[in-house]
C-alpha positions as CSV (number, residue, x, y, z in Angstrom):
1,X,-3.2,32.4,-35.2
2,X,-1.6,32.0,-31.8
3,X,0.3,29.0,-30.7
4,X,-1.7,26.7,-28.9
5,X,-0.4,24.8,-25.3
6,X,0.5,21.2,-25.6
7,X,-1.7,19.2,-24.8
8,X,0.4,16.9,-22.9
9,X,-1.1,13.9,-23.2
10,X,2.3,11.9,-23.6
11,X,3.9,13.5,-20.6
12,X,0.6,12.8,-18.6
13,X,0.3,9.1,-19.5
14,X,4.2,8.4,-18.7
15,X,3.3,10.4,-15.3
16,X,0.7,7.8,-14.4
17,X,2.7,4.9,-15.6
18,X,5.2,5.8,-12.9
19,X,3.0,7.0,-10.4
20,X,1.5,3.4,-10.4
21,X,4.3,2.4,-8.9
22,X,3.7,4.0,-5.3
23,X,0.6,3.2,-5.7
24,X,1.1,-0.7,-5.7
25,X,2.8,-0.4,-2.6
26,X,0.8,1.5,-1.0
27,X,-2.6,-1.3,-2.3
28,X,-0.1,-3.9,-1.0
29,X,0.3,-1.9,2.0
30,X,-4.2,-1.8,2.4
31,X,-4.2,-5.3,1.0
32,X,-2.1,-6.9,3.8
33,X,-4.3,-4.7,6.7
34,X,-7.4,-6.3,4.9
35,X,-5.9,-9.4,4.8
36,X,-4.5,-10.1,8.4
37,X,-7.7,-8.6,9.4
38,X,-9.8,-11.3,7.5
39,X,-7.5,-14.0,8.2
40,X,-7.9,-14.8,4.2
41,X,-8.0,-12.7,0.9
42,X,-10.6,-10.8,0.6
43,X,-12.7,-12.1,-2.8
44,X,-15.8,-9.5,-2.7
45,X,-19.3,-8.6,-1.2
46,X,-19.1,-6.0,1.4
47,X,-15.6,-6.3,3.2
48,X,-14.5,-6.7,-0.9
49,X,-16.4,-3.2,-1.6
50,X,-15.0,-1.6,1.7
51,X,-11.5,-2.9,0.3
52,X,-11.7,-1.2,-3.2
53,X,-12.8,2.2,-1.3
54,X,-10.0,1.7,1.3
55,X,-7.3,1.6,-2.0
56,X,-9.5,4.3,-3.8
57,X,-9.0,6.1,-0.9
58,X,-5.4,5.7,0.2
59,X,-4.4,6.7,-3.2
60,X,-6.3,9.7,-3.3
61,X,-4.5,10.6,-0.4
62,X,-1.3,10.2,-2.1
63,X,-1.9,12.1,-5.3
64,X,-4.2,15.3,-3.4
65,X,-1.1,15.5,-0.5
66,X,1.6,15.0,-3.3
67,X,0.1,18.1,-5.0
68,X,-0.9,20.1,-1.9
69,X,2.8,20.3,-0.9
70,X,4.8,20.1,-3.8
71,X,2.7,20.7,-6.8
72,X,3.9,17.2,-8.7
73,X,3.9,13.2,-7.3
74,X,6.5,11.2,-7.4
75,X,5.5,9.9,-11.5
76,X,5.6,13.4,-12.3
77,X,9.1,14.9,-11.3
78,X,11.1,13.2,-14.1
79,X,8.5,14.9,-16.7
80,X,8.7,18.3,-14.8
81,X,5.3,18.7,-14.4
82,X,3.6,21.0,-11.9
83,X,-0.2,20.9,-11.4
84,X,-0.8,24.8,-10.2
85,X,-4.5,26.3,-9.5
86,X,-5.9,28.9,-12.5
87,X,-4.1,31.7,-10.8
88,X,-1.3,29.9,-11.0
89,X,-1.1,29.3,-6.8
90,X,-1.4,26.8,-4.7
91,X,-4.2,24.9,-5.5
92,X,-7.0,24.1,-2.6
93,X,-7.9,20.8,-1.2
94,X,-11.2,20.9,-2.4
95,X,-9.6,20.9,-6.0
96,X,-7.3,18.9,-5.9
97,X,-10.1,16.3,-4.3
98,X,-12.4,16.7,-6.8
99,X,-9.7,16.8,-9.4
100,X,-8.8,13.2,-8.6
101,X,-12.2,11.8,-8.1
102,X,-12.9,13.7,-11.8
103,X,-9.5,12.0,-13.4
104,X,-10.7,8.6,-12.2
105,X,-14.3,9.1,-13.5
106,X,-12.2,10.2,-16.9
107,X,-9.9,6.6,-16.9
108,X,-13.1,4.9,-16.0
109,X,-14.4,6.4,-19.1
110,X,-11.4,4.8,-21.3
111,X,-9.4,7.8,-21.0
112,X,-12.2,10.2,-22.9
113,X,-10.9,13.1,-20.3
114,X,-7.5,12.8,-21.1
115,X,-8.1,12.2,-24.9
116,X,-10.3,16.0,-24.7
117,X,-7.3,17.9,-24.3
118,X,-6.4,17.3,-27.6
119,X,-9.8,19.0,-29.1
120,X,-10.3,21.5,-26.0
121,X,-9.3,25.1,-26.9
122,X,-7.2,25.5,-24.1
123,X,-5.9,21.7,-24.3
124,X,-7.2,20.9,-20.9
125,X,-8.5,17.9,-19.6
126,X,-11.8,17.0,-17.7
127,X,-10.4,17.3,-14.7
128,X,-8.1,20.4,-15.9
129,X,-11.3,22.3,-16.5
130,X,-14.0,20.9,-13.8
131,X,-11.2,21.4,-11.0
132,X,-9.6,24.6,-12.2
133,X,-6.5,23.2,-12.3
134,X,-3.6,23.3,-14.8
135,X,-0.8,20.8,-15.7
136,X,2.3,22.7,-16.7
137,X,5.6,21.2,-18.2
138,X,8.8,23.4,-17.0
139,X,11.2,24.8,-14.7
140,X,9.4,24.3,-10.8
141,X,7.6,27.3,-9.8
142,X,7.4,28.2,-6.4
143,X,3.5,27.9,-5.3
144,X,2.3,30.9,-3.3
């Protein structure tokens, strides 16, 4: 029987423990606009929603350009890991969009998409599969 790929879960998780680090920043960074726009702190209803989608937002942005240009963010350099399309290129915006928005659903879910790898065939998460994405651990690749 053939090795299988890691699953990575470990590597993953540490990834997104330091990638929340930009990402406070950056929410501080949205928080502060909110705030000197509100003259207060914003505490919910609509300005409170439009807040949420405004840090949802701005760290999508992060995570989709990280990838687009480099293949890894910031949380995943130490870890060498390098998210690639299937063909192993570049992968395309779409992708990479719906790849976020598809790994938040899956931590919304208490990690169920991330926990998967470990019984998928290929070891892939949700958001490996749905986005046709892969995580690899390694030596940088040069995307095409």
């Amino acid at each position: 029987m053939p090795d299988r790929p890691s699953s990575l879960i470990g590597w993953r998780l540490l990834a997104l423990l330091y990638d929340l680090f930009p990402a406070l920043a950056l929410w501080f960074v949205v928080a502060a606009a909110f705030t000197l726009v509100h003259g207060d702190a914003v505490r919910g209803g609509a300005l409170g929603l439009l807040e949420f989608a405004a840090l949802w937002l701005v760290t999508g942005l992060y995570a989709t350009w990280s990838w687009h240009r480099g293949g890894q963010t910031l949380g995943m350099r130490p870890w060498r890991l390098h998210l690639v399309a299937v063909d192993g290129g570049r992968p395309g915006w779409r992708a990479l969009w719906l790849r976020y928005a598809l790994g938040g659903v899956s931590l919304l879910a208490g990690g169920l998409g991330f926990w998967w790898a470990w019984l998928d065939r290929d070891r892939l998460t949700w958001h490996d599969r749905l986005s046709r994405t892969r995580l690899l651990r390694g030596q940088a690749r040069p995307l095409a």
